[in-house]
N, C-alpha and C positions, 0 to 999 in steps of 0.2 A: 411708487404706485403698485396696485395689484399684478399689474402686468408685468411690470420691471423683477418682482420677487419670484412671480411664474416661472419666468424663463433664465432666471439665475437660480432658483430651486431646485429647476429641471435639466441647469447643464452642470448642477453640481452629484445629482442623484448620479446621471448618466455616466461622468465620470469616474464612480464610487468615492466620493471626494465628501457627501455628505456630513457621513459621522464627526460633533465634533466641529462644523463649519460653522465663523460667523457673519456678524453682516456686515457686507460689501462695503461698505463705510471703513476706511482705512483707520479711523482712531477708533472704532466701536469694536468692540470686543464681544458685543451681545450674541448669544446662541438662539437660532430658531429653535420654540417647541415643536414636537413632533405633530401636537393639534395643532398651531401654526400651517406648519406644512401642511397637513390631511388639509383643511381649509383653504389652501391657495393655490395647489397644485390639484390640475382639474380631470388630469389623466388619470386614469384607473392603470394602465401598466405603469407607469413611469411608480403611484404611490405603490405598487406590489412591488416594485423595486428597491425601494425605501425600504420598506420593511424587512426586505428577505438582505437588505445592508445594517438596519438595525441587528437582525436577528444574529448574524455576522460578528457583528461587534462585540454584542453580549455575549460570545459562546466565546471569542477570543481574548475578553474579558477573566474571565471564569477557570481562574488554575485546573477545577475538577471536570468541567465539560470538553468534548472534541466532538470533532466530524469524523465519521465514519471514513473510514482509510481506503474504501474498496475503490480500486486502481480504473473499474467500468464508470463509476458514478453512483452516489446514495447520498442523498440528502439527510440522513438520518443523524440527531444530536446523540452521544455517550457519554452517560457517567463513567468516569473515572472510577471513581471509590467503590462502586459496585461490580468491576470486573475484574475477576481472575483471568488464569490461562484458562482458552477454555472457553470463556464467552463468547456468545455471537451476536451480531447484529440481529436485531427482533424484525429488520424490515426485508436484509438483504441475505442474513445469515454469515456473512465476509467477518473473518475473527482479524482485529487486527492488534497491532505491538505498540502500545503507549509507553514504553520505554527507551525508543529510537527512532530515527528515521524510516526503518524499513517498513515498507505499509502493510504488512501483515505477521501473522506468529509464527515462527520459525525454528519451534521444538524439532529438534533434539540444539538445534542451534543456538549459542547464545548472542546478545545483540551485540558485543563485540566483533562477533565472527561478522556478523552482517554489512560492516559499513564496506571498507576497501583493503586489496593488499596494495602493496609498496616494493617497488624494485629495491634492493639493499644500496646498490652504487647508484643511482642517478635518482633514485627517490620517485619514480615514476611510478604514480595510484593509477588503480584500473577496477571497475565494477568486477566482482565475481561471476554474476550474471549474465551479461553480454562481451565483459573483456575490452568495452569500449574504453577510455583514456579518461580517468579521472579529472583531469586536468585537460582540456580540447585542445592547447596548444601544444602538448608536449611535443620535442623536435627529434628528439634521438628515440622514440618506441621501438624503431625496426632496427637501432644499431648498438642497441645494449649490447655488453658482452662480460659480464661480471659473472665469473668466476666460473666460465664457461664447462670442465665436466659437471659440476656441482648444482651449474642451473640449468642444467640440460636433465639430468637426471629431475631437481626437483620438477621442470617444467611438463615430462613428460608424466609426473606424479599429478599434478598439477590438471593436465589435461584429461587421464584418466577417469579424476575424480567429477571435473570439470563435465563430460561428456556422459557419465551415472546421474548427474545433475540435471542437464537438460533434458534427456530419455523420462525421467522420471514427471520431469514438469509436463512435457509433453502428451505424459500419458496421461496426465491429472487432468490437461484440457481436454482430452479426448472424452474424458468420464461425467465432466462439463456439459460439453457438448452433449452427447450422448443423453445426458438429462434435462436437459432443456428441448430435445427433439420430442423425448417423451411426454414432456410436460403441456407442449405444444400442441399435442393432441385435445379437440376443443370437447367431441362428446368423449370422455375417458371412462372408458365401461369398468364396470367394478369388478375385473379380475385379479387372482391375488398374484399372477406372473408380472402383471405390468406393475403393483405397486413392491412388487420385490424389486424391480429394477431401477424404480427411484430409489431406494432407501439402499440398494447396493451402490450404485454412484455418487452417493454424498460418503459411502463410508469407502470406497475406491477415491474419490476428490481427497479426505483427511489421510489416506495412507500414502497414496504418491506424494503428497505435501509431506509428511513427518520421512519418508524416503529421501525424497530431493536434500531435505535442510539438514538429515546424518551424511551428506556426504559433504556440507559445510562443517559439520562438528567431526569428524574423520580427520578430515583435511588438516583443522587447527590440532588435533589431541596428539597428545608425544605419547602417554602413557599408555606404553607395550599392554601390560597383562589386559588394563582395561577396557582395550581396543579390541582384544579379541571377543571380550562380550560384549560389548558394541555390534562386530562383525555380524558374530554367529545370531544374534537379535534382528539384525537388519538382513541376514539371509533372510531367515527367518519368516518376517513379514516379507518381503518379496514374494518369498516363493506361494505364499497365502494369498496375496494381494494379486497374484499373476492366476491362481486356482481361479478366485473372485472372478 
């Protein structure tokens, strides 16, 4: 009956079980159409739910489409094949990295550098970014002691860089912040100091960003000479970026 489809249409929407489901008839193989659905399911959230799980499917269907990586929330679909480094979202502005896991672009860094490092003796992965345990159960984290001058030395290397890293993230929130307080302003008079300040904070947000992620490509680089123009490049911009 109509009722019976109702309330199995609606506990399979709710579910996200939808896409793909067929009818309840254990030898029938038959797929509801999507006009099927619109016609028997009589709630208006329930069918804007459907749809926002079709729309789901198709984009996860789709080698060259993604969703927008921004770690707040954005709805917003992306081509592929139309973005370089560089691109932004046209809704949120959030640039992110279609070539790994990390949800955003991480120039001067490469996606290699981004995923995890690894203890050499007990194999123990750890996010670069918060240093938390790649693995939740690891049991011996507090009791390594491999190759103890050697990993003390790289560790304190390690934290260094580790600690230019957060500094630098934290300043880019601050730049965030700072432009979203501005922006907040509802009658926003047409002065040219206040719109200097947004357009300084979006290039303050890209500079601490490309800061932060040279001290992941630092980190990983062995090559002496070209690390010094690295360095003197990322003074560089600091010291601009700290003018700014």
């Amino acid at each position: 009956s109509q009722l019976c489809w109702n309330e199995y249409l609606t506990t399979r929407i709710e579910q996200n079980m939808v896409v793909n489901c067929t009818c309840p008839i254990s030898e029938c193989r038959a797929q509801p159409t999507a006009a099927f659905i619109r016609s028997i399911v009589s709630s208006k959230e329930i069918i804007a739910k459907y749809e926002k799980a079709l729309l789901r499917g198709y984009v996860e269907c789709c080698s060259n489409l993604t969703w927008c990586t921004n770690p707040q929330g954005c709805d917003q679909i992306l081509l592929k094949d139309g973005l370089g480094y560089g691109a932004a979202c046209s809704k949120c502005c959030w640039i992110s990295c279609f070539n790994c896991n990390f949800p955003e672009a991480h120039y001067p860094a490469s996606c290699s550098h981004m995923s995890h490092m690894t203890c050499a003796k007990c194999n123990h992965g750890f996010c670069w970014r918060c240093l938390k345990p790649w693995r939740p159960n690891h049991k011996d984290y507090y009791n390594c002691s491999a190759m103890v001058s050697k990993a003390a030395w790289q560790e304190k290397r390690f934290q260094d860089y580790n600690e230019r890293c957060t500094f630098y993230h934290h300043a880019r929130e601050f730049a965030v912040s700072l432009r979203k307080r501005v922006s907040s302003i509802r009658e926003m008079p047409k002065i040219k100091t206040l719109t200097f300040v947004l357009v300084a904070c979006k290039v303050l947000e890209e500079a601490w960003k490309v800061l932060a992620y040279s001290c992941v490509y630092s980190y990983y680089n062995q090559d002496t000479e070209s690390m010094d123009v690295v360095e003197q490049q990322t003074e560089s911009l600091e010291l601009h970026t700290n003018a700014l």
